[in-house]
N, C-alpha and C positions, 0 to 999 in steps of 0.2 A: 728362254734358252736354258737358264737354271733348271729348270723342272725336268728338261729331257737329259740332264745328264746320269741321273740312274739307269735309264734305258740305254742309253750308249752302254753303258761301264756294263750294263748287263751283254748285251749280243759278244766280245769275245768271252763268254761263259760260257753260251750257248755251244760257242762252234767250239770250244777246247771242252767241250763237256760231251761233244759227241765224236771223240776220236777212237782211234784206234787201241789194241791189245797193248800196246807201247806205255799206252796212259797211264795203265792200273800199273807196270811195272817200275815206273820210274815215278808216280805218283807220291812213294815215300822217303825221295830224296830230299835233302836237306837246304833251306834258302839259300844255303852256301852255296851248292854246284849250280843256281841262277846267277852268277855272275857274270856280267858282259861280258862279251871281248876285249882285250885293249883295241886302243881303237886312236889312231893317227890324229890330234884335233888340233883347229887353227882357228884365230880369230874369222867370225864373219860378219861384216858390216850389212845392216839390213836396212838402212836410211834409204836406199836406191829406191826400196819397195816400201817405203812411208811409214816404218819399226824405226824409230831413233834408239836405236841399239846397235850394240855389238855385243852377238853371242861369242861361243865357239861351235864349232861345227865340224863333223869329220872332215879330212882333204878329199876334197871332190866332191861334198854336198850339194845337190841343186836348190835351187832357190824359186818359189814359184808364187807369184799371186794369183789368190782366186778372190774377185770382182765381185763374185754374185753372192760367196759368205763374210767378203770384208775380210779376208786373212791372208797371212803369209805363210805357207807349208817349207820346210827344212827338212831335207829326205838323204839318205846314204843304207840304203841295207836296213839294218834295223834300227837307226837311227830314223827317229819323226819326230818332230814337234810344229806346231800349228801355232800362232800368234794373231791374234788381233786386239785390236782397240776398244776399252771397256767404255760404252758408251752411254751408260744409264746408271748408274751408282756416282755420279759426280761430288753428290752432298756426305758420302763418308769416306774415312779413311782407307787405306792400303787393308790394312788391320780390320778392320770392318769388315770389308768385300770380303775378305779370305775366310775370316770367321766363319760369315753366311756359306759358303760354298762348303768349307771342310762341315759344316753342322749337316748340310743335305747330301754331299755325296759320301761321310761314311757313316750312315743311318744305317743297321745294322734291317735288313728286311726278311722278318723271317716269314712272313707271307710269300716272298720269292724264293726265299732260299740261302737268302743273301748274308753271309758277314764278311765286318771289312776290322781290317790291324792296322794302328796306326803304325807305319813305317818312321816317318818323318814330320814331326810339327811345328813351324816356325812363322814370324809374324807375317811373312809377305808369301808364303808357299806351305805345300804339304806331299808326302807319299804316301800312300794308302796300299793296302792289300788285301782286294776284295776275292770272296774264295765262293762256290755254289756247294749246292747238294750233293752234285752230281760227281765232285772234284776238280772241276776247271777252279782254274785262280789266274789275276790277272793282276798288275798294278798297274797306277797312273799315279799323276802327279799335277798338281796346279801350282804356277808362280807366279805375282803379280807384279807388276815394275811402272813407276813412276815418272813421267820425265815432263817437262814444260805443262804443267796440272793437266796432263792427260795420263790414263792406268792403260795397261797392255797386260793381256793377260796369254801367259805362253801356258801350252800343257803339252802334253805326251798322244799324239795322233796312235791312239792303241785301234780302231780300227783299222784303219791300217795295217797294224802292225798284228793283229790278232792272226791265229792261228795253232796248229799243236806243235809243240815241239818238243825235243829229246828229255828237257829240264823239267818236263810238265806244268809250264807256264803258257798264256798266250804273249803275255807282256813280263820277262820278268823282272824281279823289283832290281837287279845288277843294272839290266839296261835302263830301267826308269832312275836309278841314278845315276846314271850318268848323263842321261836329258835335263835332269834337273840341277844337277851343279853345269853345264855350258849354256843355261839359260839365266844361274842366280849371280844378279848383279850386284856390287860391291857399293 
């Protein structure tokens, strides 16, 4: 699974890198004018769906499990985050896993085209901002959380979410945090 996530973080590049006349004009906006929405948020209890957590989540979030990848999807507009259960790294730490993951997904690929910024670095999560050749730029975000020695690892469903928009982002790094502070547990 590790291995495929450059390829993820890569396809919204692809699709924000082949937009419209819009791209090139807003392309030299500033990270500032990516700032989310504000955006109504309320506790949500995810134990129903086998997450012993509680996020926040905007009011009126659905809640969904999917069976066949082992996750819980969190959906409202541009709010996505995906969760499930880390079930192979048992022998290291929170700190470890995180490591491993931030070292492969912001490898800097200039054989793609790829570089990524670190937005955010912290022991159990990270934000990153991966940008192409072509101008698409996209971020994500990984968090990992601990409970009864099992890890759960939430992230930012940017599939999903990918697309062009006004900010010239597919994902931009305003909404990825704020997936990541309603997912970072105390």
């Amino acid at each position: 699974m590790y291995k495929l996530l450059p390829l993820i973080v890569l396809i919204p590049f692809i699709i924000s890198s082949c937009g419209n006349s819009s791209d090139a004009k807003n392309s030299d906006k500033s990270d500032a004018s990516s700032a989310a929405p504000v955006v109504s948020m309320q506790p949500l209890d995810l134990s129903s769906k086998g997450i012993p957590f509680t996020i926040k989540a905007p009011v009126g979030a659905t809640v969904t499990l999917d069976t066949s990848a082992a996750s819980v999807a969190v959906k409202k507009d541009r709010f996505s985050i995906e969760v499930r259960e880390e079930k192979y790294e048992d022998d290291k730490t929170v700190a470890q896993v995180k490591d491993a993951q931030f070292k492969t997904d912001s490898e800097n690929r200039p054989d793609l085209g790829l570089t990524y910024d670190i937005i955010k670095s912290e022991p159990a999560g990270y934000i990153i901002l991966g940008k192409n050749n072509a101008g698409g730029k996209t971020a994500s975000m990984w968090y990992m959380a601990e409970k009864d020695k099992k890890k759960y690892i939430f992230t930012a469903n940017i599939l999903d979410l990918a697309g062009i928009h006004d900010n010239g982002f597919s994902v931009s790094p305003g909404e990825v945090q704020v997936m990541y502070d309603a997912v970072k547990q105390q």
